[in-house]
C-alpha positions as CSV (number, residue, x, y, z in Angstrom):
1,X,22.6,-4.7,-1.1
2,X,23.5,-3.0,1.6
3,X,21.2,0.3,2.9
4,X,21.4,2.5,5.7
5,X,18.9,5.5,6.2
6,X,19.6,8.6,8.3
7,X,16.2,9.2,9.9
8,X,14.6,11.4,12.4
9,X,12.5,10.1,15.0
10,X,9.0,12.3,14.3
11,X,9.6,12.0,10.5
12,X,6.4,11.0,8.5
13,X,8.4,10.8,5.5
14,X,11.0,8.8,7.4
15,X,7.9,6.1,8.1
16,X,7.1,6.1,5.0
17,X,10.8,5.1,3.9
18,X,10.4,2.2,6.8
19,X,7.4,0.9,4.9
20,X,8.8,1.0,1.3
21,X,11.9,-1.1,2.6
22,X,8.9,-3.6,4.0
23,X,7.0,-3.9,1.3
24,X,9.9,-4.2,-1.2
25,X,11.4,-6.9,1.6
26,X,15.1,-5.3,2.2
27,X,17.1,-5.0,5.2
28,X,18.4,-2.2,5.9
29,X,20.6,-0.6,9.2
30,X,18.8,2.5,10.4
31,X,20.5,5.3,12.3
32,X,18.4,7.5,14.0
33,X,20.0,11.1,14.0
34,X,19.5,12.7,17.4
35,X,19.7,9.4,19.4
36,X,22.1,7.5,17.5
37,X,24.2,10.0,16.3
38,X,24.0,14.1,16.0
39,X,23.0,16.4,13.5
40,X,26.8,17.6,13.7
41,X,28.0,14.1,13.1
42,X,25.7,13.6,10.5
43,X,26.7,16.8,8.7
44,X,30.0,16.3,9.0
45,X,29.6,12.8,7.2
46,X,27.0,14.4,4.4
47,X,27.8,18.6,4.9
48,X,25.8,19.3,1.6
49,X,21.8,17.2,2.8
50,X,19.4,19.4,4.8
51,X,16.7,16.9,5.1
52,X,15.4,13.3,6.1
53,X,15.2,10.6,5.5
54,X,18.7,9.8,3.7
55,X,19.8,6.7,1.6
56,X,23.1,5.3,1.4
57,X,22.7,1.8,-0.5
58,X,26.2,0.1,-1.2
59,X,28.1,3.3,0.1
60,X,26.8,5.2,-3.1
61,X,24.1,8.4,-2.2
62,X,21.2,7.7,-3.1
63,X,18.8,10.8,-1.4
64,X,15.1,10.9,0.3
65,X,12.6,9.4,0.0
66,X,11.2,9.9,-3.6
67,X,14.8,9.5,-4.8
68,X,14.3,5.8,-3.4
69,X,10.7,4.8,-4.7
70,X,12.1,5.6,-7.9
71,X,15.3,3.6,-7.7
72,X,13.5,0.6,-6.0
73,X,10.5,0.8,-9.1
74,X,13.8,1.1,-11.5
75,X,15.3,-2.4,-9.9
76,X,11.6,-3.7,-9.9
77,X,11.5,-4.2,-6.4
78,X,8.5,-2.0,-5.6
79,X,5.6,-1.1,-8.4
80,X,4.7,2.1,-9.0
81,X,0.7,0.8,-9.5
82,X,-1.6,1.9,-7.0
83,X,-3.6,-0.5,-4.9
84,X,-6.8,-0.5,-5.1
């Protein structure tokens, strides 16, 4: 599987994506938009997305954050039970 996440640098929901990928033990390739690349790049690859973070897995969209819990619970690699 092969992930890469558009990100901002102050992005609490952006960490939060980080720490899903660790727990669920994935690699992924993280570009940082406004060091790696600009927001004019990155529009101009997605012209439609207004917010971070973003998911590409296997070149297919996948969206933000709650768009990837629920796919990674879906595949099993994450549960959706809380710790306690």
């Amino acid at each position: 599987m092969e992930i890469v996440t558009y990100t901002l640098p102050w992005c609490n929901h952006c960490k939060q994506l980080k720490e899903l990928f660790r727990r669920a033990e994935v690699e992924y390739t993280e570009v940082v938009v406004r060091e790696t690349m600009t927001v004019e790049e990155f529009h101009q690859l997605y012209p439609t997305i207004d917010h971070f973070p973003y998911v590409v897995i296997d070149g297919n969209p996948v969206g933000g954050l709650v768009d990837t819990v629920k796919l990674f619970v879906e595949k099993g690699l994450v549960s959706s039970s809380k710790k306690d």
